[in-house]
C-alpha positions as CSV (number, residue, x, y, z in Angstrom):
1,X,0.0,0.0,0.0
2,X,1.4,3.5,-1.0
3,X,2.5,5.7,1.4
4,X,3.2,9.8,1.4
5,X,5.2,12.1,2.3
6,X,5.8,15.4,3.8
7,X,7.2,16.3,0.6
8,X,4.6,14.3,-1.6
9,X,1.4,15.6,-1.8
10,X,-1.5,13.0,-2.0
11,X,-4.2,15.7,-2.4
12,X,-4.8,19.2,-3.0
13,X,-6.1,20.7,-0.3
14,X,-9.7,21.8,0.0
15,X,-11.9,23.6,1.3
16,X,-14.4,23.4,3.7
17,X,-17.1,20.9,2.5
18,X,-15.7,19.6,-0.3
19,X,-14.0,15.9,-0.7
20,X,-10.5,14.5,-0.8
21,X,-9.1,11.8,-3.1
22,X,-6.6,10.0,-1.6
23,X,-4.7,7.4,-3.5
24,X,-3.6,5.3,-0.7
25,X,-3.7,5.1,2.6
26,X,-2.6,7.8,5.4
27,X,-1.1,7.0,8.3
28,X,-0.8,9.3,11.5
29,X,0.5,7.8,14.5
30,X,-0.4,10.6,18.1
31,X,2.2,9.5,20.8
32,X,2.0,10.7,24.7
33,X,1.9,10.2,28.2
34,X,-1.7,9.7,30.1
35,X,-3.6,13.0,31.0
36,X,-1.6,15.1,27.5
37,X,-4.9,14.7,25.4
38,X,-3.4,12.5,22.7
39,X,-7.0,10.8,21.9
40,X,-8.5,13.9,21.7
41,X,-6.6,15.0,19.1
42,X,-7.0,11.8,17.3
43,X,-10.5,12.2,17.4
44,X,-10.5,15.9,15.6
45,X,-8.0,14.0,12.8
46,X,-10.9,11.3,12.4
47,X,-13.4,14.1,12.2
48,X,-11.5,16.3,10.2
49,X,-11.1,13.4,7.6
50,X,-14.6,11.5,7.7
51,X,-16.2,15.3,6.8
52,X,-13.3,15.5,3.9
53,X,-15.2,12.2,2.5
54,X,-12.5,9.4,3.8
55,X,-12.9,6.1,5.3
56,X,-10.9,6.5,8.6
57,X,-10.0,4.0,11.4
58,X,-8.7,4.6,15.0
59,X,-6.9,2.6,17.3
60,X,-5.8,3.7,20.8
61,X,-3.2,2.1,22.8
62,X,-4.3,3.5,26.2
63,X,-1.4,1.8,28.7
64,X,-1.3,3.3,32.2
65,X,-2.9,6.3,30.8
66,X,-4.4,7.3,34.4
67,X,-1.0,7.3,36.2
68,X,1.2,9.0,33.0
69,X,1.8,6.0,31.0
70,X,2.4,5.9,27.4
71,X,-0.6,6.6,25.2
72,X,-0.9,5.8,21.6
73,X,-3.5,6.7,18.5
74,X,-3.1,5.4,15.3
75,X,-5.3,6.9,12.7
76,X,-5.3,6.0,9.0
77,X,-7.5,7.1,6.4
78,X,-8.0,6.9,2.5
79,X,-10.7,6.0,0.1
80,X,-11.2,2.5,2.0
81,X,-9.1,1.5,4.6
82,X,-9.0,-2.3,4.5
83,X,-7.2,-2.4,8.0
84,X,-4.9,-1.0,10.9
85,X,-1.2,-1.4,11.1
86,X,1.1,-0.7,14.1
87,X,4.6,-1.8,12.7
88,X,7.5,-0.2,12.3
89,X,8.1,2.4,9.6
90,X,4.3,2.7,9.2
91,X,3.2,6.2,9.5
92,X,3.5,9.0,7.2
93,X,3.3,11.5,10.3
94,X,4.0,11.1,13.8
95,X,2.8,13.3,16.5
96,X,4.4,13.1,19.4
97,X,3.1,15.2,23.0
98,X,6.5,14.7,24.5
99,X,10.0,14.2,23.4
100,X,11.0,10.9,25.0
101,X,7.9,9.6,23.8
102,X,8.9,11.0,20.1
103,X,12.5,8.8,20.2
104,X,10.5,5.7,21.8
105,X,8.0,6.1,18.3
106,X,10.8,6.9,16.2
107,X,10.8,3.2,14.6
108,X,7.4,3.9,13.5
109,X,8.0,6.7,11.1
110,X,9.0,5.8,7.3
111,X,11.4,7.4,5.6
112,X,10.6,10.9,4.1
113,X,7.6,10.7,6.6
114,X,6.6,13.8,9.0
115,X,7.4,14.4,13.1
116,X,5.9,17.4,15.0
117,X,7.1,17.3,18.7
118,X,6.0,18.9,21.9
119,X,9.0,21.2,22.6
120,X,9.0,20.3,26.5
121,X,10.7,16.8,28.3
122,X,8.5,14.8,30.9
123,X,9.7,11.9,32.4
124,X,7.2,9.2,31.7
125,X,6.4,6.1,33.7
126,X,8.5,4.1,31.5
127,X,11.3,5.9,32.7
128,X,10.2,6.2,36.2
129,X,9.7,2.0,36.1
130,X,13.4,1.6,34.0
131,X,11.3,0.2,31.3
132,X,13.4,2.8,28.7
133,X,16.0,4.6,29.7
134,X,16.4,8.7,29.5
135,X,18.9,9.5,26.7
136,X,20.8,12.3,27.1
137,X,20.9,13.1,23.3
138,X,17.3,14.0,23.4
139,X,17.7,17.6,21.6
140,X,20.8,16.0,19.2
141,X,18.5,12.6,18.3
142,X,15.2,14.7,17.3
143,X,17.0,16.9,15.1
144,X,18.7,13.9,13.4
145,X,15.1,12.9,12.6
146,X,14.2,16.4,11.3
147,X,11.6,16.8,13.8
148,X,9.8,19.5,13.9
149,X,9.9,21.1,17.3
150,X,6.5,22.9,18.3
151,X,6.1,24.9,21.7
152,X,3.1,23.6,22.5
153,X,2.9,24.1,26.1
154,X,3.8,27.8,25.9
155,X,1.6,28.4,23.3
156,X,-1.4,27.0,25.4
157,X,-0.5,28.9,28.6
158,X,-0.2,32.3,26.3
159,X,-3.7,31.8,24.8
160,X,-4.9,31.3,28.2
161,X,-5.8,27.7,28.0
162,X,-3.2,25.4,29.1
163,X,-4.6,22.3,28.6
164,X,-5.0,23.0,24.9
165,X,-1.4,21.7,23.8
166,X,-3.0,18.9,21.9
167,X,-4.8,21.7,20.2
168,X,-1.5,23.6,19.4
169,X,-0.1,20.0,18.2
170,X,-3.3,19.5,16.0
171,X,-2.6,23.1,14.5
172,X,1.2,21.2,13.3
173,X,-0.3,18.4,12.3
174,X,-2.7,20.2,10.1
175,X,0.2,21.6,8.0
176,X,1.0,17.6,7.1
177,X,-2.5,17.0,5.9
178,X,-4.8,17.5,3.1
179,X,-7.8,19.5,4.8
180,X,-8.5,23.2,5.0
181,X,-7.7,25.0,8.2
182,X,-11.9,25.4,7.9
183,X,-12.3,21.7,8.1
184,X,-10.0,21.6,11.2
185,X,-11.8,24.5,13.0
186,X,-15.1,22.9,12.1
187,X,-14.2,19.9,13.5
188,X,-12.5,21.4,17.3
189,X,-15.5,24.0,17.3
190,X,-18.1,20.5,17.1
191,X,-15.9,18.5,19.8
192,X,-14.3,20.7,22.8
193,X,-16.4,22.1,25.2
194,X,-18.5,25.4,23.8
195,X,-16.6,27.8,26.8
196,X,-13.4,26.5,25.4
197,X,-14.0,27.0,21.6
198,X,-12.3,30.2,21.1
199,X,-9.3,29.3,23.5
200,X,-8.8,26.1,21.3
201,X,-8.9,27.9,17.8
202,X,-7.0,29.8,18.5
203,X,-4.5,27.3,20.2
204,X,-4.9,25.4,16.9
205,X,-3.9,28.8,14.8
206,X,-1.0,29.2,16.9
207,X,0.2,26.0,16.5
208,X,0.0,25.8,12.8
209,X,1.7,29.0,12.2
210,X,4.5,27.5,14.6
211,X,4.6,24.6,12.3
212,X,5.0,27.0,9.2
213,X,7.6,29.5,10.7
C-alpha cells in the first residue's frame, strides 16, 4: 500500500465541504503520556477526515494512561481502509506530545515521513519504572530525525488555555494534511467544550503557524 510524504502531496487541499481523493492510505501515529490529550486530538483527525469524505480507522493504545503511562492513537485514512497497522516504519506522520515519547516512536516513522514534537521533556512512567532509559541526546537525536519542534505548552499557557497543547499540536499536524484550516476549526468548534471554543482555535492557529515558521 502506498504511502506519502511530507514532501509528496496525495491531495490538494480543499476547502471546507468539499472531498479529498486519496490514492492510498494515510497514516498518522499521536504519541504521549496519560492525562496530554493525545486521543482527543486523534479524534478531531478522524473528524476532520470523515467530513473531507475518507474512510478513517482509530486505534488507541491507552497503557497506564491514568497514572502518566504511554498513550498511543493510530489513525489511518484513504478511500477505503482495508485495516490498521502498528509496525514499524508505518506512518507518514508522527505526533508526538513529548520528546521521550517522540524517540520511543521513532521506529514507527517511514522514511521521508513527518514528526511534530512537543518542545518540552516529561519523564514518563516508562522511565520512572526503568522500562526505557532517558537518553541524554534527546535535543541531538530529534534533530537527526528532522523533527519538527513545536512549543506547545507555551503556546497553550499564552492563549490562556493550558490544557490545549493537543490543540496547538493539531494546529502542526494540520500543515501535514490535506484538509483546510476550515475543516479543522469545524471539527474542534463541534468537539471541545462550547466555553473553550475560542481558547482552542485559537491554540490550533497558533500551532500551525509554529509549524509554518
Amino acid at each position: 500500500m502506498p504511502h506519502f510524504t511530507a514532501s509528496e502531496k496525495s491531495a490538494e487541499v480543499v476547502s471546507s465541504g468539499e472531498k479529498v481523493q486519496l490514492d492510498g492510505t494515510l497514516t498518522v501515529l499521536l504519541v504521549g503520556v496519560g492525562g496530554q490529550g493525545t486521543i482527543l486530538a486523534g479524534s478531531l483527525l478522524a473528524m476532520a477526515a470523515a467530513d473531507a469524505g475518507l474512510d478513517v480507522k482509530v486505534s488507541e493504545i491507552h497503557g497506564m494512561s491514568q497514572r502518566g503511562g504511554s498513550v498511543s492513537t493510530v489513525v489511518r485514512m484513504g478511500r477505503k481502509v482495508e485495516s490498521m497497522v502498528a509496525d514499524p516504519g508505518c506512518a507518514d506522520v508522527v505526533v508526538a506530545f513529548e520528546a521521550v515519547e517522540a524517540l520511543r516512536a521513532q521506529d514507527y516513522l517511514h522514511e521521508g515521513g513527518k514528526m511534530f514534537v512537543n518542545d518540552e521533556v516529561i519523564v514518563p512512567v516508562s522511565v520512572s519504572i526503568g522500562t526505557f532509559e532517558m537518553p541524554e541526546d534527546v535535543d541531538a537525536r530529534l534533530a537527526e530525525l528532522g523533527a519538527v519542534r513545536v512549543p506547545a505548552g507555551r503556546i497553550a499557557r499564552e492563549v490562556g488555555s493550558p490544557r490545549s497543547t493537543n490543540v496547538v499540536l493539531v494546529g502542526a499536524l494540520s500543515t501535514a494534511l490535506p484538509f483546510s484550516a476550515a475543516d479543522w476549526e469545524d471539527a474542534i468548534a463541534r468537539r471541545v467544550p462550547p466555553k473553550t471554543v475560542e481558547a482552542n482555535l485559537e491554540a490550533f492557529r497558533r500551532g500551525r503557524a509554529a509549524a509554518l515558521a
